[in-house]
C-alpha positions in Angstrom: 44.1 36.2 9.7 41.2 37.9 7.9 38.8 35.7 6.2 39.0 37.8 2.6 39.4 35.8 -0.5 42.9 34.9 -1.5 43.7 33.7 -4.5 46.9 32.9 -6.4 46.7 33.1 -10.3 49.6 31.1 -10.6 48.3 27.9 -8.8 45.3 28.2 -10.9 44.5 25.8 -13.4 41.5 25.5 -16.1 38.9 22.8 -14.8 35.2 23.1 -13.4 36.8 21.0 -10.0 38.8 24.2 -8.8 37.0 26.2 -6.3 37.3 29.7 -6.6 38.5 31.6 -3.3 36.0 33.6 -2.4 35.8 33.5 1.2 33.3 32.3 3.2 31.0 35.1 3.3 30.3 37.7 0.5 27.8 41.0 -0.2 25.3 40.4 -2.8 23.5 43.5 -4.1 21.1 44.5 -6.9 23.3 47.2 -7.9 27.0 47.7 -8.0 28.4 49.0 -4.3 30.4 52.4 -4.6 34.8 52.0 -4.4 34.3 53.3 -1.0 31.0 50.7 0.5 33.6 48.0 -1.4 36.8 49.1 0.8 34.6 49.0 3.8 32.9 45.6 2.8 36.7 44.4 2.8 37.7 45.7 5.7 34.8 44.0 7.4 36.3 40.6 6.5 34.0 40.0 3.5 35.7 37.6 0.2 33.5 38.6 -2.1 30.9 41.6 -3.8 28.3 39.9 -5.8 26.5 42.1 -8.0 23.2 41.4 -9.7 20.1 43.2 -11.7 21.5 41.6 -15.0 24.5 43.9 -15.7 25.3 45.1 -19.1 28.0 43.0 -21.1 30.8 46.2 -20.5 31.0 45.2 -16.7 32.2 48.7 -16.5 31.6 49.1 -12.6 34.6 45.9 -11.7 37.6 47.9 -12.4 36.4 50.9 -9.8 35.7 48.5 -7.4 39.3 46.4 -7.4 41.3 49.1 -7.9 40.4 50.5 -4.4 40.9 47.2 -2.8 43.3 44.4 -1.9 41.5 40.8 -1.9 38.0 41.7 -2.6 36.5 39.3 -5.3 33.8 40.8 -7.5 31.4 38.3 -9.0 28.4 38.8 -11.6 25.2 37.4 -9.7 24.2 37.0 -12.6 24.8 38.1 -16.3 21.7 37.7 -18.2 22.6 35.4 -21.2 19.6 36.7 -22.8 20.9 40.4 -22.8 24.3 40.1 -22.9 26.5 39.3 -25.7 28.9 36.6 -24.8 32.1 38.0 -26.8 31.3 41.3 -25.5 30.7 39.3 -22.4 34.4 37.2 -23.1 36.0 40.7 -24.2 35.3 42.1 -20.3 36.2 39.2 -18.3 39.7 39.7 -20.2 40.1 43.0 -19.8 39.2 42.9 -16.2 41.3 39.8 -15.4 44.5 41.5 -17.0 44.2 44.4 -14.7 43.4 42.7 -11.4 44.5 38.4 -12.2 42.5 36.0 -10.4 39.9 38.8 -8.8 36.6 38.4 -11.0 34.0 35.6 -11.1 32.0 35.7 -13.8 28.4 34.4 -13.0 26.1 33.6 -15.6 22.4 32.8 -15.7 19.3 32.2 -18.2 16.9 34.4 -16.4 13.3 34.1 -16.2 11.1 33.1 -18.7 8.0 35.4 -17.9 10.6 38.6 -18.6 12.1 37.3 -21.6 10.5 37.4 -24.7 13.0 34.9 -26.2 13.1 32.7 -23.3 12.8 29.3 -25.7 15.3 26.4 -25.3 16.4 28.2 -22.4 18.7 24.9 -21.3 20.1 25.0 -25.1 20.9 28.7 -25.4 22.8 28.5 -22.0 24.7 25.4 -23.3 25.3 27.2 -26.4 26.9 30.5 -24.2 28.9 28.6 -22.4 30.3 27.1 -25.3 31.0 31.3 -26.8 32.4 31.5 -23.6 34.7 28.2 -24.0 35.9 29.6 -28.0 36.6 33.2 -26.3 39.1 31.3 -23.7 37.0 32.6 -20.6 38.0 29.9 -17.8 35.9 27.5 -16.5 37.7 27.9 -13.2 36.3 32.0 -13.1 32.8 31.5 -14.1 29.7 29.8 -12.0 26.3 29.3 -13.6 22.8 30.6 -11.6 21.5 26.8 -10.8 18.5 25.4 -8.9 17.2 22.3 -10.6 19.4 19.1 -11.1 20.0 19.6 -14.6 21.2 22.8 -14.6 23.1 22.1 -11.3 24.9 19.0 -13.1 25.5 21.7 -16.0 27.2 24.4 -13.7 29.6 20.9 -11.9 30.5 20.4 -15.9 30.8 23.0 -17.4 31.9 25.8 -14.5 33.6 26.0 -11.5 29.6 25.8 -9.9 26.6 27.1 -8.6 25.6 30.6 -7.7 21.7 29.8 -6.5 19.5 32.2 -5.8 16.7 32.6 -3.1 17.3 28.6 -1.8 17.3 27.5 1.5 20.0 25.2 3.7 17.9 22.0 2.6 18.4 22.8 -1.1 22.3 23.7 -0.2 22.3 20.1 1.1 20.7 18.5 -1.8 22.8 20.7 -4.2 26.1 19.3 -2.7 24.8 15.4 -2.4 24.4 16.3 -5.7 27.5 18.0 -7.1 29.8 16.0 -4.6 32.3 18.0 -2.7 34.8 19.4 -5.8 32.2 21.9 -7.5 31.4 25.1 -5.6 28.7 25.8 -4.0 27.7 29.9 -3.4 23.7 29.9 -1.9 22.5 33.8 -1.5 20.5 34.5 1.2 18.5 37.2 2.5 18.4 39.3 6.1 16.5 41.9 7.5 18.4 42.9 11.0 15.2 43.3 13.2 14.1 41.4 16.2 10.5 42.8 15.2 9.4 39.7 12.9 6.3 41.3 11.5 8.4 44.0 10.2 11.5 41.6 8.6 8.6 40.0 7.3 6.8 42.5 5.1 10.5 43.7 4.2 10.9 40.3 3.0 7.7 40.1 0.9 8.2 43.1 -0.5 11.8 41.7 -2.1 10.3 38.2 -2.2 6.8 39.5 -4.2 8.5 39.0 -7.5 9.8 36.0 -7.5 6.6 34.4 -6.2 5.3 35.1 -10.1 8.3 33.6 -11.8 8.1 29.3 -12.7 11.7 28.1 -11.9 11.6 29.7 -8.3 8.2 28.4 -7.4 9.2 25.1 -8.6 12.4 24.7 -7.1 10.3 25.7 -3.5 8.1 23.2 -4.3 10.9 20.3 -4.5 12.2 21.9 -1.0 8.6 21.1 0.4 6.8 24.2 0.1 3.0 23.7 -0.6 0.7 26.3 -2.8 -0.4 27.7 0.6 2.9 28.8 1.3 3.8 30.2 -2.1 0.4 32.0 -3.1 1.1 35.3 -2.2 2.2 37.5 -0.4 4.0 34.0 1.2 3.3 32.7 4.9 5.4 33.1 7.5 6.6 30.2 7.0 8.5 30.1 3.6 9.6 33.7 4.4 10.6 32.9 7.2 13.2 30.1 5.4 14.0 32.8 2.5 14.7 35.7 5.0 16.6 35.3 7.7 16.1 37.8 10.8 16.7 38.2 14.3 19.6 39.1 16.1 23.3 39.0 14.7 23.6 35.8 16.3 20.4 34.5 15.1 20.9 36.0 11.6 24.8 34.1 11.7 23.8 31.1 12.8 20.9 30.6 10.0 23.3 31.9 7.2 26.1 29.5 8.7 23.6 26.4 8.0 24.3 26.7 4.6 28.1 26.4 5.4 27.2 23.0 8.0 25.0 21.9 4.4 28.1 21.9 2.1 28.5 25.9 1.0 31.8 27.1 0.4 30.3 30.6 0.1 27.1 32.1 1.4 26.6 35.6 -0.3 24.8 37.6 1.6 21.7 39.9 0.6 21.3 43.3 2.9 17.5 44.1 2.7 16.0 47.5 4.1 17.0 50.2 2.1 20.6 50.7 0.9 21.5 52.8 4.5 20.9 49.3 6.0 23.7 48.1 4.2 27.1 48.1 6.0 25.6 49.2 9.2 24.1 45.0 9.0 27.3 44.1 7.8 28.9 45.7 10.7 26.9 43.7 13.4 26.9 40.1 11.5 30.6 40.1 10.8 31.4 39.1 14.3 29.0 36.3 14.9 30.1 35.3 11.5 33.5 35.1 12.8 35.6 37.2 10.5 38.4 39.5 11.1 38.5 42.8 10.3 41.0 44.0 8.0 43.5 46.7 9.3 
Protein backbone atom coordinates (compact mmCIF):
# COMPACT_ATOMS: atom_id res chain seq x y z
CA UNK A 1 0.00 0.00 0.00
CA UNK A 2 1.70 3.18 -1.03
CA UNK A 3 2.01 5.81 1.58
CA UNK A 4 0.51 8.86 -0.92
CA UNK A 5 -2.15 11.04 0.49
CA UNK A 6 -5.71 9.88 0.27
CA UNK A 7 -8.28 11.82 0.83
CA UNK A 8 -12.10 11.58 0.51
CA UNK A 9 -14.00 14.94 -0.12
CA UNK A 10 -17.06 13.42 0.90
CA UNK A 11 -15.95 12.39 4.52
CA UNK A 12 -14.71 15.85 4.89
CA UNK A 13 -16.18 18.20 7.03
CA UNK A 14 -15.41 22.17 7.87
CA UNK A 15 -13.48 22.39 11.33
CA UNK A 16 -9.72 23.23 12.26
CA UNK A 17 -9.69 19.42 14.15
CA UNK A 18 -9.72 17.53 10.74
CA UNK A 19 -6.32 16.57 9.57
CA UNK A 20 -5.65 16.89 6.19
CA UNK A 21 -4.20 13.64 4.43
CA UNK A 22 -1.22 14.35 3.32
CA UNK A 23 0.97 11.50 3.90
CA UNK A 24 3.65 11.23 5.98
CA UNK A 25 6.30 12.54 3.98
CA UNK A 26 6.08 15.42 1.34
CA UNK A 27 8.61 17.55 -1.18
CA UNK A 28 8.95 21.11 -0.28
CA UNK A 29 10.56 23.37 -2.86
CA UNK A 30 11.21 27.06 -3.53
CA UNK A 31 9.75 26.81 -6.77
CA UNK A 32 6.92 24.89 -8.30
CA UNK A 33 8.32 21.10 -9.50
CA UNK A 34 7.57 20.42 -13.33
CA UNK A 35 4.11 17.86 -14.13
CA UNK A 36 6.81 15.35 -14.81
CA UNK A 37 9.46 15.80 -11.29
CA UNK A 38 5.56 15.80 -9.66
CA UNK A 39 4.57 12.27 -11.36
CA UNK A 40 7.84 10.96 -10.24
CA UNK A 41 7.65 12.53 -6.67
CA UNK A 42 4.38 10.36 -6.60
CA UNK A 43 5.57 7.45 -7.69
CA UNK A 44 8.21 7.60 -5.12
CA UNK A 45 5.55 7.28 -2.42
CA UNK A 46 5.52 11.03 -1.57
CA UNK A 47 1.67 12.60 -0.17
CA UNK A 48 2.46 15.87 -0.75
CA UNK A 49 4.42 18.85 -3.06
CA UNK A 50 4.85 21.88 -0.96
CA UNK A 51 5.67 24.82 -2.86
CA UNK A 52 7.13 28.04 -1.42
CA UNK A 53 8.93 31.52 -2.53
CA UNK A 54 5.61 33.42 -1.76
CA UNK A 55 3.58 32.41 -4.89
CA UNK A 56 1.43 34.87 -6.63
CA UNK A 57 -2.49 34.90 -5.69
CA UNK A 58 -3.31 32.99 -9.39
CA UNK A 59 -1.69 29.74 -8.10
CA UNK A 60 -1.46 29.07 -11.73
CA UNK A 61 1.21 26.18 -11.46
CA UNK A 62 -1.56 23.63 -9.19
CA UNK A 63 -3.70 22.59 -11.97
CA UNK A 64 -0.42 21.27 -14.17
CA UNK A 65 0.69 19.53 -11.38
CA UNK A 66 -2.72 17.48 -10.38
CA UNK A 67 -3.72 16.87 -13.55
CA UNK A 68 -0.68 14.64 -14.28
CA UNK A 69 -1.20 12.81 -11.04
CA UNK A 70 -3.36 10.54 -9.00
CA UNK A 71 -3.03 11.31 -5.04
CA UNK A 72 -0.45 13.88 -4.98
CA UNK A 73 -1.50 16.83 -2.57
CA UNK A 74 -0.15 20.21 -3.51
CA UNK A 75 0.22 22.68 -0.69
CA UNK A 76 1.28 26.53 -0.63
CA UNK A 77 4.38 26.66 1.84
CA UNK A 78 3.40 29.61 2.11
CA UNK A 79 1.22 32.40 0.43
CA UNK A 80 2.48 35.68 1.44
CA UNK A 81 -0.58 37.51 3.10
CA UNK A 82 1.32 40.64 2.48
CA UNK A 83 1.44 40.10 -1.35
CA UNK A 84 -1.41 38.22 -2.08
CA UNK A 85 -4.86 39.27 -2.27
CA UNK A 86 -7.07 37.00 -0.21
CA UNK A 87 -10.25 36.95 -2.66
CA UNK A 88 -7.90 36.59 -5.47
CA UNK A 89 -6.37 34.18 -3.04
CA UNK A 90 -10.23 32.56 -2.15
CA UNK A 91 -11.07 32.78 -6.09
CA UNK A 92 -7.98 30.04 -6.72
CA UNK A 93 -8.46 27.72 -3.96
CA UNK A 94 -12.01 27.39 -5.64
CA UNK A 95 -11.16 26.97 -8.89
CA UNK A 96 -8.50 24.60 -8.10
CA UNK A 97 -10.65 22.56 -5.62
CA UNK A 98 -13.47 22.18 -8.32
CA UNK A 99 -11.17 20.59 -10.79
CA UNK A 100 -9.19 18.23 -8.48
CA UNK A 101 -11.77 17.98 -4.77
CA UNK A 102 -9.93 17.44 -1.80
CA UNK A 103 -6.20 17.81 -3.48
CA UNK A 104 -4.95 21.42 -2.44
CA UNK A 105 -3.76 22.81 0.90
CA UNK A 106 -3.68 26.14 1.10
CA UNK A 107 -0.80 27.40 3.37
CA UNK A 108 -0.70 30.86 4.48
CA UNK A 109 1.86 32.89 6.29
CA UNK A 110 2.75 36.71 7.35
CA UNK A 111 6.29 36.72 6.19
CA UNK A 112 9.08 38.52 7.51
CA UNK A 113 9.11 41.71 8.80
CA UNK A 114 12.66 43.01 7.52
CA UNK A 115 11.20 42.24 3.69
CA UNK A 116 8.00 43.86 4.14
CA UNK A 117 7.54 47.29 4.12
CA UNK A 118 4.10 46.99 5.64
CA UNK A 119 4.93 44.41 8.06
CA UNK A 120 2.81 46.38 11.10
CA UNK A 121 0.21 44.47 13.16
CA UNK A 122 1.47 41.56 11.52
CA UNK A 123 -0.62 39.16 14.16
CA UNK A 124 -3.84 41.55 13.21
CA UNK A 125 -3.46 41.55 9.46
CA UNK A 126 -3.17 37.66 9.49
CA UNK A 127 -6.34 37.47 11.78
CA UNK A 128 -7.95 39.80 9.52
CA UNK A 129 -7.00 37.28 6.24
CA UNK A 130 -8.06 34.59 7.63
CA UNK A 131 -11.28 36.10 8.32
CA UNK A 132 -11.35 37.25 3.97
CA UNK A 133 -10.69 33.78 3.81
CA UNK A 134 -13.63 32.66 6.22
CA UNK A 135 -16.36 35.36 4.10
CA UNK A 136 -14.90 33.83 0.66
CA UNK A 137 -15.97 30.12 2.12
CA UNK A 138 -12.26 28.76 1.83
CA UNK A 139 -12.33 25.76 4.48
CA UNK A 140 -10.63 25.76 7.47
CA UNK A 141 -10.18 21.98 7.01
CA UNK A 142 -7.80 22.96 3.49
CA UNK A 143 -5.67 25.70 4.80
CA UNK A 144 -2.68 25.58 7.55
CA UNK A 145 -1.02 28.81 8.75
CA UNK A 146 3.13 29.20 8.72
CA UNK A 147 3.50 29.05 12.82
CA UNK A 148 6.46 29.07 15.24
CA UNK A 149 5.63 30.99 18.33
CA UNK A 150 2.71 29.98 20.70
CA UNK A 151 0.46 32.55 19.69
CA UNK A 152 0.52 32.11 16.26
CA UNK A 153 0.60 28.27 16.75
CA UNK A 154 -2.69 28.53 19.05
CA UNK A 155 -4.01 30.79 15.99
CA UNK A 156 -3.29 28.09 13.21
CA UNK A 157 -5.17 25.03 16.02
CA UNK A 158 -8.22 27.88 15.85
CA UNK A 159 -8.45 29.04 13.08
CA UNK A 160 -6.96 26.21 10.42
CA UNK A 161 -6.53 22.80 10.11
CA UNK A 162 -2.58 23.66 11.65
CA UNK A 163 0.80 24.40 11.36
CA UNK A 164 3.15 24.39 8.44
CA UNK A 165 6.63 25.55 10.37
CA UNK A 166 9.44 26.31 8.79
CA UNK A 167 13.25 25.72 9.55
CA UNK A 168 12.26 23.99 13.34
CA UNK A 169 13.75 21.27 14.81
CA UNK A 170 12.17 17.79 16.42
CA UNK A 171 12.23 19.69 19.96
CA UNK A 172 10.12 22.50 18.65
CA UNK A 173 7.83 19.64 16.86
CA UNK A 174 7.42 18.37 20.36
CA UNK A 175 6.66 21.56 22.04
CA UNK A 176 4.29 22.45 19.08
CA UNK A 177 2.11 19.29 19.63
CA UNK A 178 2.18 19.50 23.71
CA UNK A 179 0.89 22.55 22.60
CA UNK A 180 -1.73 22.11 20.02
CA UNK A 181 -2.78 18.64 21.52
CA UNK A 182 -3.06 15.70 19.12
CA UNK A 183 -6.26 16.99 16.81
CA UNK A 184 -4.42 20.01 14.90
CA UNK A 185 -1.90 19.05 12.33
CA UNK A 186 1.35 19.38 12.57
CA UNK A 187 3.68 19.66 9.04
CA UNK A 188 7.56 20.63 10.27
CA UNK A 189 9.91 21.24 6.97
CA UNK A 190 13.14 20.10 7.17
CA UNK A 191 16.24 20.33 5.30
CA UNK A 192 18.94 17.54 3.74
CA UNK A 193 21.98 17.62 2.04
CA UNK A 194 22.73 13.75 0.89
CA UNK A 195 26.56 13.73 1.68
CA UNK A 196 28.45 11.71 4.14
CA UNK A 197 31.09 14.67 3.71
CA UNK A 198 29.84 17.02 6.66
CA UNK A 199 31.94 19.99 5.84
CA UNK A 200 30.46 20.05 2.53
CA UNK A 201 26.36 19.47 3.83
CA UNK A 202 27.50 22.08 5.93
CA UNK A 203 28.41 25.05 3.81
CA UNK A 204 25.31 23.82 1.56
CA UNK A 205 23.34 24.37 4.49
CA UNK A 206 24.67 27.87 5.32
CA UNK A 207 24.37 28.96 2.24
CA UNK A 208 20.30 28.16 2.36
CA UNK A 209 20.33 28.89 6.10
CA UNK A 210 22.37 32.52 5.61
CA UNK A 211 19.08 34.28 5.16
CA UNK A 212 17.16 33.35 7.72
CA UNK A 213 19.94 34.07 10.28
CA UNK A 214 19.05 38.04 9.47
CA UNK A 215 15.27 37.70 9.93
CA UNK A 216 13.72 38.24 13.91
CA UNK A 217 10.96 35.50 14.20
CA UNK A 218 13.48 32.64 13.13
CA UNK A 219 16.21 33.72 15.42
CA UNK A 220 13.82 34.00 18.16
CA UNK A 221 12.02 30.93 17.80
CA UNK A 222 15.93 29.18 17.89
CA UNK A 223 16.49 31.00 20.75
CA UNK A 224 13.36 29.35 22.70
CA UNK A 225 14.72 25.86 21.21
CA UNK A 226 18.09 26.70 23.15
CA UNK A 227 20.21 28.07 20.70
CA UNK A 228 22.63 30.82 22.16
CA UNK A 229 23.94 34.04 20.04
CA UNK A 230 27.11 31.94 19.36
CA UNK A 231 25.27 29.55 17.53
CA UNK A 232 23.18 31.94 15.52
CA UNK A 233 25.77 34.80 14.66
CA UNK A 234 26.73 33.87 11.39
CA UNK A 235 27.49 31.84 9.19
CA UNK A 236 25.93 29.33 12.22
CA UNK A 237 28.09 26.58 14.14
CA UNK A 238 28.05 23.30 13.47
CA UNK A 239 25.96 22.84 15.85
CA UNK A 240 22.61 24.61 14.96
CA UNK A 241 23.21 23.50 11.35
CA UNK A 242 23.72 20.67 12.21
CA UNK A 243 19.92 20.47 13.96
CA UNK A 244 18.48 22.57 10.76
CA UNK A 245 20.17 20.28 8.08
CA UNK A 246 20.05 16.95 8.26
CA UNK A 247 22.89 14.87 6.40
CA UNK A 248 24.52 11.65 6.25
CA UNK A 249 23.46 8.62 4.78
CA UNK A 250 19.81 7.66 3.70
CA UNK A 251 19.44 5.99 6.84
CA UNK A 252 20.97 8.70 8.87
CA UNK A 253 19.04 11.46 6.88
CA UNK A 254 15.50 9.02 7.61
CA UNK A 255 16.00 8.53 10.93
CA UNK A 256 16.59 12.41 11.80
CA UNK A 257 13.56 13.45 9.64
CA UNK A 258 11.50 10.49 11.26
CA UNK A 259 12.07 12.31 14.83
CA UNK A 260 9.72 14.74 13.94
CA UNK A 261 7.10 11.94 13.25
CA UNK A 262 8.33 10.07 17.12
CA UNK A 263 7.69 14.17 18.34
CA UNK A 264 4.00 14.36 17.23
CA UNK A 265 4.23 15.33 13.16
CA UNK A 266 1.75 14.05 10.99
CA UNK A 267 3.81 15.32 8.08
CA UNK A 268 7.41 16.07 7.68
CA UNK A 269 7.93 18.03 4.26
CA UNK A 270 10.96 17.53 3.02
CA UNK A 271 13.47 20.31 1.62
CA UNK A 272 16.12 18.83 -1.26
CA UNK A 273 19.24 21.15 -0.99
CA UNK A 274 22.13 21.02 -3.61
CA UNK A 275 21.07 22.28 -6.73
CA UNK A 276 17.77 21.34 -8.35
CA UNK A 277 19.64 17.98 -10.15
CA UNK A 278 19.86 16.85 -6.48
CA UNK A 279 16.39 16.66 -6.27
CA UNK A 280 14.65 13.32 -7.06
CA UNK A 281 17.95 11.53 -7.33
CA UNK A 282 17.79 12.31 -2.89
CA UNK A 283 14.37 11.44 -3.05
CA UNK A 284 15.11 8.26 -4.69
CA UNK A 285 17.63 7.02 -1.93
CA UNK A 286 15.56 8.42 1.25
CA UNK A 287 12.24 6.85 0.15
CA UNK A 288 13.24 3.45 1.32
CA UNK A 289 14.58 4.14 4.73
CA UNK A 290 11.61 6.27 4.96
CA UNK A 291 9.61 3.34 4.40
CA UNK A 292 7.35 4.15 1.50
CA UNK A 293 6.13 2.21 -1.38
CA UNK A 294 6.57 3.00 -4.68
CA UNK A 295 3.72 3.62 -6.80
CA UNK A 296 3.28 1.35 -9.90
Amino acid sequence: MSDTATTDPATETDGPSLKPALGRFGVWTGQPVSPEQAVEIEKLGYGTVWVGASPAAELAFVEPILEKTDTLQVATGIVNIWTADAGEVAKSYHRIEKAFPGRFLLGIGVGHPEHTQEYTKPYQALVDYLDALDAAKVPTSRMVIAALGPKVLKLAAQRSAGAHPYLTTPVHTGQARELLGPTVLIAPEHKVVLTNDADRAREIGRETVDFYLGLSNYVNNWKRLGFTDEDLTRPGSDRFIDAVVAHGTPDEIAERLSEHLAAGADHVAIQVLGGSDELLSTLEELAGPLGLTARG
